[in-house]
LUMNUVO-743713 format. One record per residue (C-alpha): x, y, z; residue number from 0; residue in one letter. Coordinates in pm, whole numbers, plus 50000, padded with zeros to 5 digits. Example, Ala and Ser with C-alpha at 12.3 -4.5 7.8 and 13.67 -1.06 7.14 Angstrom:
<pts>
PT      X      Y      Z  num  residuo
PT  51230  49550  50780    0        A
PT  51367  49894  50714    1        S
</pts>
This chain:
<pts>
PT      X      Y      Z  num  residuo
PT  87929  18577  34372    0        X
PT  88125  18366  34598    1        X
PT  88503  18419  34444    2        X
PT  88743  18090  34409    3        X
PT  89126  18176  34440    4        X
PT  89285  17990  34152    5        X
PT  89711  18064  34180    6        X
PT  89673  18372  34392    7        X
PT  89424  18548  34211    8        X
PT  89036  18556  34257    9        X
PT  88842  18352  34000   10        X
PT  88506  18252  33958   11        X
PT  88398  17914  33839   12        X
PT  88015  17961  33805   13        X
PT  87961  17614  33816   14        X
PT  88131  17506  34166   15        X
PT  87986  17837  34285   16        X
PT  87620  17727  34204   17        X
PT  87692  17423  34376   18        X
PT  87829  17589  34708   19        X
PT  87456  17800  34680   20        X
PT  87277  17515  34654   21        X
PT  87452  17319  34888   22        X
PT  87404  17606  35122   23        X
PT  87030  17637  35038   24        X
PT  86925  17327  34978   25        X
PT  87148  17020  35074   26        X
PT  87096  16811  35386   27        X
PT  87321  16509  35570   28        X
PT  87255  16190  35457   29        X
PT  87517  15892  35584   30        X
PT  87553  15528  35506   31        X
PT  87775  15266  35422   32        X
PT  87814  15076  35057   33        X
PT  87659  14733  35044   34        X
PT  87828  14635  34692   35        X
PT  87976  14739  34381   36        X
PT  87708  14712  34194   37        X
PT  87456  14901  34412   38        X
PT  87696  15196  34559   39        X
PT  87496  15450  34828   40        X
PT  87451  15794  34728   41        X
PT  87711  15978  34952   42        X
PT  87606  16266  35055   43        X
PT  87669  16594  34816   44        X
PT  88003  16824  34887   45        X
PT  87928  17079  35145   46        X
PT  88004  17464  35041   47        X
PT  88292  17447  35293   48        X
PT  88456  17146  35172   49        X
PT  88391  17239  34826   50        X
PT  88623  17565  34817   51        X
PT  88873  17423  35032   52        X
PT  88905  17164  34779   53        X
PT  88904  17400  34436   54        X
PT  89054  17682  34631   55        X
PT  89411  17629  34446   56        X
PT  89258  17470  34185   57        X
PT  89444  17588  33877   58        X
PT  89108  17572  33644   59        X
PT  88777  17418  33621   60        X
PT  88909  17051  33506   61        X
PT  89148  17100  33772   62        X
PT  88881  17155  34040   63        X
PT  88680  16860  33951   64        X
PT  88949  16632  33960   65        X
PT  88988  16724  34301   66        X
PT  88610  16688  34369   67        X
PT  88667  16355  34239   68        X
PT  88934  16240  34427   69        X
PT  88684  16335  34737   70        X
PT  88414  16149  34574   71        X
PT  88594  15795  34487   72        X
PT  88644  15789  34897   73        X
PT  88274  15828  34970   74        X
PT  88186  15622  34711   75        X
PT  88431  15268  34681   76        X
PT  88316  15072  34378   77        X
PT  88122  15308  34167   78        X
PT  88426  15434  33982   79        X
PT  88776  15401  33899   80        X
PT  89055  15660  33714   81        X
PT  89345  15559  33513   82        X
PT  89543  15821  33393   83        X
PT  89302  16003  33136   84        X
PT  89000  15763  33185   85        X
PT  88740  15721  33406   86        X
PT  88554  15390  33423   87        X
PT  88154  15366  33621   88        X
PT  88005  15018  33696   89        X
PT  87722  14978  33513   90        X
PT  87428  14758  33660   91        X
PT  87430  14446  33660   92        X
PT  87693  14428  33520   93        X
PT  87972  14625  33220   94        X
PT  88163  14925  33248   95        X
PT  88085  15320  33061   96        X
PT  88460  15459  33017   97        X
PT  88509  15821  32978   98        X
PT  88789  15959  32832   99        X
PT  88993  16293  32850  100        X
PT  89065  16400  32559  101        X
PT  89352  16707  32451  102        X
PT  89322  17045  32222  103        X
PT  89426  17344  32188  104        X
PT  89140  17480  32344  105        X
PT  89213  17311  32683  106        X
PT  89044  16996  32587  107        X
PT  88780  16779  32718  108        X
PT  88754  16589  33081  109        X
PT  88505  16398  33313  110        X
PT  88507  16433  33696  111        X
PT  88296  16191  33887  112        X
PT  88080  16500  34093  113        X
PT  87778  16297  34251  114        X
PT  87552  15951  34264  115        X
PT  87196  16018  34226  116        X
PT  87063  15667  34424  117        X
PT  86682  15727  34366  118        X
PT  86698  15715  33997  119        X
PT  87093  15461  34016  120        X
PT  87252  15769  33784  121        X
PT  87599  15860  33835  122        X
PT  87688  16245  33785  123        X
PT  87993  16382  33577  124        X
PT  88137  16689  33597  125        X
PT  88256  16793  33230  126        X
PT  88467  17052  33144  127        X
PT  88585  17159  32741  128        X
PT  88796  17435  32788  129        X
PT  88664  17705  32968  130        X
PT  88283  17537  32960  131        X
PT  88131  17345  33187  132        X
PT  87855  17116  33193  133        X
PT  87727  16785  33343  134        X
PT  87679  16456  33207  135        X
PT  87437  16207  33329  136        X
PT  87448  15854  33328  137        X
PT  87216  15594  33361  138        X
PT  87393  15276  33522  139        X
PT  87088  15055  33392  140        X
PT  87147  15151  33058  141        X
PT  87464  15313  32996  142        X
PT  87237  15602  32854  143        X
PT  87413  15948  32865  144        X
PT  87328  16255  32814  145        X
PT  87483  16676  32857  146        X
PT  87302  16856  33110  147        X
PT  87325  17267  33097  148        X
PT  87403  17290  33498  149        X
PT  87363  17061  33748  150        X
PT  87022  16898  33778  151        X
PT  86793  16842  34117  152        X
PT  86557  16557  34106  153        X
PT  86217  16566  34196  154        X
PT  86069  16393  34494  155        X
PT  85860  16162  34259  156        X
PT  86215  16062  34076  157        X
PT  86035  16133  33780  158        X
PT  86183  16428  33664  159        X
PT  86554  16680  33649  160        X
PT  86553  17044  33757  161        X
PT  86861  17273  33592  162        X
PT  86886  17632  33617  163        X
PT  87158  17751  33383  164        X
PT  87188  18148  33407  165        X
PT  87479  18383  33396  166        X
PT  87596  18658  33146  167        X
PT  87865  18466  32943  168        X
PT  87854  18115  32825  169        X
PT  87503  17985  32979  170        X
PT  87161  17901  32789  171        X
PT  86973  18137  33008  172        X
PT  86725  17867  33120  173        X
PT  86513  17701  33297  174        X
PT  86472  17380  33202  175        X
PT  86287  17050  33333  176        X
PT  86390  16666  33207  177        X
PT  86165  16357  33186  178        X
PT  86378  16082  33379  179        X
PT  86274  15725  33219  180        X
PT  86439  15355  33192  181        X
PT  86461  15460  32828  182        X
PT  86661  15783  32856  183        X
PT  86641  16138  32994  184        X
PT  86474  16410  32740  185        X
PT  86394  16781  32802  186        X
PT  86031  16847  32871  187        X
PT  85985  17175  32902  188        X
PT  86209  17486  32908  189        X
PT  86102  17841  33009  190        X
PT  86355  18185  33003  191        X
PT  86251  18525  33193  192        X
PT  86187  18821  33000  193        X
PT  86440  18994  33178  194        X
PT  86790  18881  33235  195        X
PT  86921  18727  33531  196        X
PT  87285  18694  33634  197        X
PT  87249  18409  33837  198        X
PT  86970  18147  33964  199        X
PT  86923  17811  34134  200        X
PT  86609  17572  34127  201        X
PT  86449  17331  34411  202        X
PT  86161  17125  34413  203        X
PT  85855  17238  34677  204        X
PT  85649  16929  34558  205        X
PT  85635  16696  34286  206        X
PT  85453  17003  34064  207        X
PT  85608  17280  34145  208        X
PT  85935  17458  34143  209        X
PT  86098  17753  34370  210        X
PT  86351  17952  34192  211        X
PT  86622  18222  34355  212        X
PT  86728  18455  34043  213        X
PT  86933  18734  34088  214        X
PT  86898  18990  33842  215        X
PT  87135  19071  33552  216        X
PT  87053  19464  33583  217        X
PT  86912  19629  33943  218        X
PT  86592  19795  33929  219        X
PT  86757  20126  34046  220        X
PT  87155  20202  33914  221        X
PT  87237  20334  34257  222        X
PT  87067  19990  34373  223        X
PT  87264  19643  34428  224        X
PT  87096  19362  34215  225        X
PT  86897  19187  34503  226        X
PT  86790  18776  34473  227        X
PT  86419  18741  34340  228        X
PT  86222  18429  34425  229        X
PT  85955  18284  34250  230        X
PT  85702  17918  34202  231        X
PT  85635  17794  33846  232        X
PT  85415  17528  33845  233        X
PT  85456  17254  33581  234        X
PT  85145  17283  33445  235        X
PT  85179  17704  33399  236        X
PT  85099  17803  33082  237        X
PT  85452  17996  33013  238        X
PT  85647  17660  32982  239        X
PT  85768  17565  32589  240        X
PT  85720  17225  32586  241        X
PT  85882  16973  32386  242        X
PT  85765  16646  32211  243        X
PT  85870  16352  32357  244        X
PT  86175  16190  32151  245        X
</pts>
């Protein structure tokens, strides 16, 4: 686990640490320059370094993905705007989807611009209510939205989301893969491990198929250290649940 110092003390967020894994496994460079509002280019995604230097003295979750976003509305000019508790995304063509912090008890509820996914024109949200965290997806066509468990990978077709949610408090415990159409995105097919894992992240190989780095929840030996596990699950593997289509 890769610890985040929040005030002094070590804390882990398990969402920004997924993302400096992945970045570390799977991102790569991509540069360009934006050619209008209304078309932004995907910047590209928060390198693990930059990413704990900027949630490092984060004070909490919402915290750190304000800070992300701050990051984010550089890279990106157009795409976005915050006023006070609101964020407003461009839609395409044209029209605006506001999101709006809201207040509780509980910590509340807030939206973090995180990432623009170009190939499929959705914009990324990082969404905290109180200690939870999830993503929300938007489709700048549309204005469709929708909760994701963790945050998703797209597939080299753009046809479909990868999200690998797994740790021992406050997860689903799943592996789950979304449909991606003008209509909407819908869960297609989920799959969980007979055994428990305290941590995994999902990539693409092809189109089909799916690598997956799982660390164990429990080590095969108690004098052993849980060691990462990798395994392929093709889409069309028996094992999947799948869901009708909405």
């Amino acid at each position: 686990m890769l610890p985040i110092v929040v005030n002094g003390a070590p804390h882990v967020c398990r969402d920004v640490r997924r993302s400096l894994l992945r970045a570390t496994r799977f991102a790569c460079a991509a540069a360009a320059s934006v050619l209008a509002a209304l078309a932004p280019v995907a910047a590209a995604p928060l390198g693990p370094d930059e990413l704990a230097g900027l949630c490092a003295e984060a004070e909490g979750p919402a915290h750190c993905g304000r800070l992300v976003e701050q990051a984010q509305l550089k890279r990106l000019p157009g795409l976005a705007t915050r006023d006070g508790p609101a964020l407003k995304v461009t839609l395409y063509p044209a029209g605006n989807a506001t999101f709006a912090d809201t207040q509780a008890q509980s910590g509340g509820r807030s939206y973090s611009l995180w990432d623009y996914l170009d190939p499929i024109n959705a914009v990324l949200l990082y969404t905290t209510d109180g200690d939870s965290v999830t993503f929300t997806l938007l489709q700048r066509s549309s204005g469709r939205r929708i909760e994701l468990p963790a945050e998703p990978e797209l597939s080299p077709d753009r046809q479909r989301l990868v999200t690998a949610d797994f740790c021992p408090a406050r997860c689903v415990n799943e592996l789950a893969v979304w449909r991606v159409t003008r209509e909407g995105v819908s869960k297609e097919l989920s799959w969980k491990p007979k055994e428990a894992w305290a941590d995994a992240g999902a990539r693409w190989k092809t189109a089909e198929t799916l690598v997956v780095e799982y660390t164990p929840a429990v080590p095969a030996a108690p004098a052993a250290g849980a060691k990462a596990g990798v395994l392929e699950r093709r889409l069309t593997d028996p094992g999947w649940q799948r869901l009708a289509p909405p």
